[in-house]
C-alpha positions in Angstrom: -9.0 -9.7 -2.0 -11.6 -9.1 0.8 -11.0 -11.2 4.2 -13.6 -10.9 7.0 -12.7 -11.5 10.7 -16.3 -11.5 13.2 -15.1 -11.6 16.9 -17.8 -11.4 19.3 -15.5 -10.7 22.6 -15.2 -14.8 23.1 -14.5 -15.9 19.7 -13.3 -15.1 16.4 -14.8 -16.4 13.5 -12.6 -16.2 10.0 -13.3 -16.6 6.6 -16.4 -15.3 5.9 -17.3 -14.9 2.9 -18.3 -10.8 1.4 -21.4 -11.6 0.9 -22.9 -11.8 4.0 -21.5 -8.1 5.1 -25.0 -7.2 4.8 -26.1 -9.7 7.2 -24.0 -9.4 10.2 -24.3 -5.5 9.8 -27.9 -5.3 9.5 -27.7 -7.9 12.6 -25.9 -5.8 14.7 -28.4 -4.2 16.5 -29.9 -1.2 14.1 -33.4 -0.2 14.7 -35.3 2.4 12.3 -34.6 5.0 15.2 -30.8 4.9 15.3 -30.7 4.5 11.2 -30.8 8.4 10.8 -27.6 8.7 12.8 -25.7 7.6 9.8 -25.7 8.4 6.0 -24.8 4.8 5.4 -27.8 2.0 4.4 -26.1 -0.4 6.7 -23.9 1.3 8.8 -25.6 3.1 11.2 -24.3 3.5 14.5 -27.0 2.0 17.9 -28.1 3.4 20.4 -25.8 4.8 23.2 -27.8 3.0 25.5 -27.4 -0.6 23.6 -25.3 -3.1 25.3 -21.4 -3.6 23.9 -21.9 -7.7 24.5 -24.9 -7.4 22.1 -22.8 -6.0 19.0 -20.2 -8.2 17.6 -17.4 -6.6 15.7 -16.8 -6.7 11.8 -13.4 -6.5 10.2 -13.3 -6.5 7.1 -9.4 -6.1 5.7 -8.8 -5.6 1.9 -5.6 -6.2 0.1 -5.1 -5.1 -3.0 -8.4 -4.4 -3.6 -9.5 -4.4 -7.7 -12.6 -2.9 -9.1 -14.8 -5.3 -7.5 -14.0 -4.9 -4.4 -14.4 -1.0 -4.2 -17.8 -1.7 -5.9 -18.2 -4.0 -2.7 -17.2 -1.5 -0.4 -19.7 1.3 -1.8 -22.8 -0.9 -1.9 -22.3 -2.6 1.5 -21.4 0.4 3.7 -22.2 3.3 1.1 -19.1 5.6 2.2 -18.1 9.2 0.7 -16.9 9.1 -2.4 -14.3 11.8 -1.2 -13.3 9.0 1.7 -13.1 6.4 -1.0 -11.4 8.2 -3.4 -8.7 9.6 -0.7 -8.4 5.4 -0.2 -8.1 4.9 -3.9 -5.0 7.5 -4.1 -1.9 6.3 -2.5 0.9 8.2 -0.9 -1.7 10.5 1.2 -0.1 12.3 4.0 -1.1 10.4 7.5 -5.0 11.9 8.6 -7.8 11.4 9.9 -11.6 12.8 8.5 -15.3 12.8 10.5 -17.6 11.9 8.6 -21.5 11.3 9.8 -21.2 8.2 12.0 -17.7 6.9 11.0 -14.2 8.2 10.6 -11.8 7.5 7.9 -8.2 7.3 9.1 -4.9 7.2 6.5 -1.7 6.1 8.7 1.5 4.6 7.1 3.5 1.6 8.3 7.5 1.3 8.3 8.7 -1.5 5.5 12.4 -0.5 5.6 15.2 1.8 4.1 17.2 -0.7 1.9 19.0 1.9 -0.7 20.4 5.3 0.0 17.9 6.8 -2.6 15.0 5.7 -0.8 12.4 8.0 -0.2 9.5 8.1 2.3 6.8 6.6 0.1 9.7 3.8 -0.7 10.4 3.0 2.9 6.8 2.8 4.0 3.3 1.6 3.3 -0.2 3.1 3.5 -3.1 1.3 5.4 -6.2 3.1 5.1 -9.1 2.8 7.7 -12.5 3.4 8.1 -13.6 2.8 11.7 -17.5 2.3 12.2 -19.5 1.8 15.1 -20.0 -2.3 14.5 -16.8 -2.2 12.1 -13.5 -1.7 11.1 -12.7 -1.3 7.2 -9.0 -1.7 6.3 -7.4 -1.2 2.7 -3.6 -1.7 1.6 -2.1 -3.0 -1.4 1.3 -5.2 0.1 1.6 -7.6 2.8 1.2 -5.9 5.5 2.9 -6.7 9.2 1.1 -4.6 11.4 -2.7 -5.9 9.7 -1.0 -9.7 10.4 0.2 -9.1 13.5 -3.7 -7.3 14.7 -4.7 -11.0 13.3 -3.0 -13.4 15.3 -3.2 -11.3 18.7 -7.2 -11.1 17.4 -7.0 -14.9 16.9 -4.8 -15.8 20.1 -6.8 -13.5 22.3 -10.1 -12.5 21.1 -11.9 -11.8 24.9 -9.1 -8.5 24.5 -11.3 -7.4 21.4 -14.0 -6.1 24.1 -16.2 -6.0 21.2 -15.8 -2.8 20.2 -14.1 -2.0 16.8 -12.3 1.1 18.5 -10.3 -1.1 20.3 -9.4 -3.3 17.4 -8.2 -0.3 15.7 -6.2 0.4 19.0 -4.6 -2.8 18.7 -4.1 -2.3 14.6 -2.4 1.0 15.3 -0.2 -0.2 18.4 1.3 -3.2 16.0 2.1 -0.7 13.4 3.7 1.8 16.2 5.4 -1.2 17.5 7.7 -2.1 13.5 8.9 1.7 14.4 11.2 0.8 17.3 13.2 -2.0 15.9 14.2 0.2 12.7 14.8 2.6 15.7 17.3 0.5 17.4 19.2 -0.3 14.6 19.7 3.3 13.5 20.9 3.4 17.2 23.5 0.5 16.5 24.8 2.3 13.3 24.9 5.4 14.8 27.1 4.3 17.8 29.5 2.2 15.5 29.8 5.2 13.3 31.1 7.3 16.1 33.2 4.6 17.6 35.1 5.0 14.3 34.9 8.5 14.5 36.6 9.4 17.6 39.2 6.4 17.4 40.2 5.9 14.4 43.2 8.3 12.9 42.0 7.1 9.1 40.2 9.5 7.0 36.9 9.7 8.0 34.2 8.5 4.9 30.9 10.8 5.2 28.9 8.3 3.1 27.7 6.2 6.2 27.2 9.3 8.6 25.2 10.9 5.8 23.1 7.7 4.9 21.7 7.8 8.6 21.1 11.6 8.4 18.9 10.4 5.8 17.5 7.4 7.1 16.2 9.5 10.5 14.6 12.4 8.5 12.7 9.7 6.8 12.1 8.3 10.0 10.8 12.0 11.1 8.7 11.9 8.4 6.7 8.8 8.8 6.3 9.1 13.1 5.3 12.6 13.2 2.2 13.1 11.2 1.4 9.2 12.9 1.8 11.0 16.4 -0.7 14.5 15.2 -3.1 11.4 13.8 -3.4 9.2 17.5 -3.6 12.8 19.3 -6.5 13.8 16.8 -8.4 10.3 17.8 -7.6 11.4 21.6 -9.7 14.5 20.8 -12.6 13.0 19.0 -15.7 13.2 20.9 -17.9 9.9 19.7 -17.9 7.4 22.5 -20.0 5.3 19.6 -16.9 5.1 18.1 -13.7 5.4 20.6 -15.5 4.5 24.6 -14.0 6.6 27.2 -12.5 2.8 28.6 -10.9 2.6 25.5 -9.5 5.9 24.9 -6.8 5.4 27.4 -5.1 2.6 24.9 -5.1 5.3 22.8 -2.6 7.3 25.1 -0.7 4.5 25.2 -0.2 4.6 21.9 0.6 8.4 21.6 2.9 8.3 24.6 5.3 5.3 22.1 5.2 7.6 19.3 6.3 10.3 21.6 9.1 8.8 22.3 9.7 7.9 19.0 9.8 11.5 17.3 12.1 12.6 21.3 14.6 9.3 20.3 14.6 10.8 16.2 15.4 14.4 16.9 17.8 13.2 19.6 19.5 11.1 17.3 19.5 13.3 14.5 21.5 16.1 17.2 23.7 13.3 17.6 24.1 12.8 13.8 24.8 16.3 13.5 27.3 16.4 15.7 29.1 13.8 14.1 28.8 15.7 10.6 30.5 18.6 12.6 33.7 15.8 14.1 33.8 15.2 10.4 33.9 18.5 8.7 36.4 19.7 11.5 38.8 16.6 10.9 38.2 16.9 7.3 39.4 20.0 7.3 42.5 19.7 9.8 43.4 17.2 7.8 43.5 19.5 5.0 45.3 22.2 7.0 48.3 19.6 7.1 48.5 19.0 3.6 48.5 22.3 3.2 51.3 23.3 5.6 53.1 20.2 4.5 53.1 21.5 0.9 53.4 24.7 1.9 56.9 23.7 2.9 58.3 21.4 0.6 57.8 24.3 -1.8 59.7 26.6 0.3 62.3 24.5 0.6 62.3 23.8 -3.3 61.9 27.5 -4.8 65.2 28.4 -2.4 67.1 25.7 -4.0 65.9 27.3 -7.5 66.5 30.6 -6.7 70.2 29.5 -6.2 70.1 27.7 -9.4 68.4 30.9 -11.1 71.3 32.9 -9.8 74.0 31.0 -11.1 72.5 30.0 -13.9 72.3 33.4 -15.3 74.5 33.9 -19.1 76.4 36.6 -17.4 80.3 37.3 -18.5 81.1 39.3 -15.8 79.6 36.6 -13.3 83.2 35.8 -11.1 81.9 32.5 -10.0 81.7 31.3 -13.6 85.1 30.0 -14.4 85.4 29.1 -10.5 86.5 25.2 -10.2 84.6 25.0 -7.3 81.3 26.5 -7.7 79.4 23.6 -8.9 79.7 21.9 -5.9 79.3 25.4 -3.9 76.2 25.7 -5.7 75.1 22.2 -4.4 76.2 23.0 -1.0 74.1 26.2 -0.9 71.1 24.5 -1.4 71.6 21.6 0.7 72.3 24.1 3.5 69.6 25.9 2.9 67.3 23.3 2.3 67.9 21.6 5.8 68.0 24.4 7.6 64.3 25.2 6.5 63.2 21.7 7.5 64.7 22.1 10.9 62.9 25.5 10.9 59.4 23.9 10.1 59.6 20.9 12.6 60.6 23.5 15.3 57.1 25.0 14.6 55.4 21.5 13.4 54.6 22.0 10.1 56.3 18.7 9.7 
């Protein structure tokens, strides 16, 4: 489904319908000179010298687009087919690719661990982006947070749009930064609760949650780091058709919250492994004790049969044999020796 946004820096105009793409591109300034900037029919960027005010923005957000809306896509705004096939294939790692007079952009938004098999393409969603000199293409296949949350800040405040589609794909990738740091602070919750009942409790520690956030921050890892090598390639991109020097500082912005995203991950995940360390180490004094405790009870036992080995023997010549007595010596022994080896291995706590 195609839905088109036009925001001219005062208002923003919704629900328009695909077909007039044409129209409000070819409208937005173009002149036969500037047309062989680009390789697209109607995407071609004006001239540097053009006024902002006098081009109004074009967003253009597919979900779930079918076969008629790629065929849309390619006739209106005529992109690569490598861009447009890298959009077709899900799951591509997070980039970003110069073409002639646009850039094609493939970021991932968070959606949420919710079982311990989870992997990265489970826990997050791709939004691919073409950003255009009058435009802003975006293409994902679920309901996506970060695209509805770009639409009502669009809608509340369209005068921030500064009608330039570089800043609406500032604002597009600040909202999908943004659904990183609550996933962050709960994995910050869990994390301090799990070592609360580390370090306090004498039960036997269970690995399963301390693992499960291991997990959940090297997925994390995965999804804010190549986002963080993608906003620090747009920092670098010459094109002030595409990205103006006014708007490239939002872009820092941006970089400086994943920053401290992929700093709060690897500080958690030294956290994390120090907390598998707690765990191993009480794991395996608690072993140790077991050990020991075993250790002594069979001590204790194989005296007691050695005794009984003794005098159990089918001897003749034994003198104890026909003793009235040595039944109950026999008992005594063991007894005797039996507590003096428990006194023995409390003195050097084994028990």
């Amino acid at each position: 489904m195609i839905s088109i946004d036009l925001c001219d820096g005062k208002i923003t105009q919704g629900d328009i319908a695909p077909e007039r793409i044409s129209e409000f591109l070819l409208s937005a300034g173009n002149t036969p000179e500037t047309a062989q900037n680009t390789p697209g029919r109607h995407s071609k960027a004006s001239s540097p010298k053009a006024t902002k005010a006098s081009r109004p923005t074009l967003w253009v957000d597919v979900s779930s687009p079918t076969e008629d809306d790629w065929k849309a896509l390619e006739e209106e705004f005529d992109f690569h087919h490598l861009a447009l096939e890298d959009a077709r294939k899900q799951n591509q790692r997070p980039k970003v690719d110069s073409y002639e007079g646009y850039l094609f952009l493939s970021v991932h938004a968070w959606s949420g661990a919710t079982k311990p098999t989870d992997d990265l393409e489970a826990v997050t969603h791709e939004i691919d982006i073409f950003l255009g000199p009058n435009y802003l293409v975006t293409i994902h296949n679920e309901v996506n947070g970060p695209i509805d949350e770009t639409r009502r800040r669009l809608q509340q405040n369209p005068e921030h749009l500064r009608s330039e589609p570089g800043f609406l794909l500032y604002l597009l990738l600040d909202a999908l930064v943004d659904e990183y740091f609550p996933a962050m602070d709960e994995l910050d919750t869990e994390i301090d609760r799990v070592e609360m009942v580390i370090y306090e409790s004498n039960d036997i520690p269970d690995f399963k949650p301390a693992v499960l956030l291991k997990k959940r921050l090297l997925l994390l890892r995965q999804a804010v780091s190549p986002l963080r090598d993608v906003i620090n390639q747009l920092l670098r991109i010459d094109n002030p058709i595409l990205i103006s020097p006014e708007t490239r500082v939002f872009y820092q912005d941006v970089y400086d919250h994943t920053l401290r995203l992929v700093e709060q991950v690897d500080l958690h995940r030294d956290i994390m492994g120090g907390v598998m360390d707690v765990l191993m180490s009480q794991t395996s004094n608690r072993l140790n004790q077991v050990m020991k405790t075993l250790t002594g009870i069979s001590t204790i036992l194989m005296s007691a049969a050695l005794i009984a080995g003794i005098y159990g023997m089918n001897f003749k010549n034994m003198p104890e044999l026909n003793w009235q007595n040595g039944y109950f010596m026999a008992l005594g022994l063991m007894a005797a020796m039996a507590t003096t080896l428990v006194l023995y291995f409390k003195k050097i706590k084994w028990f």
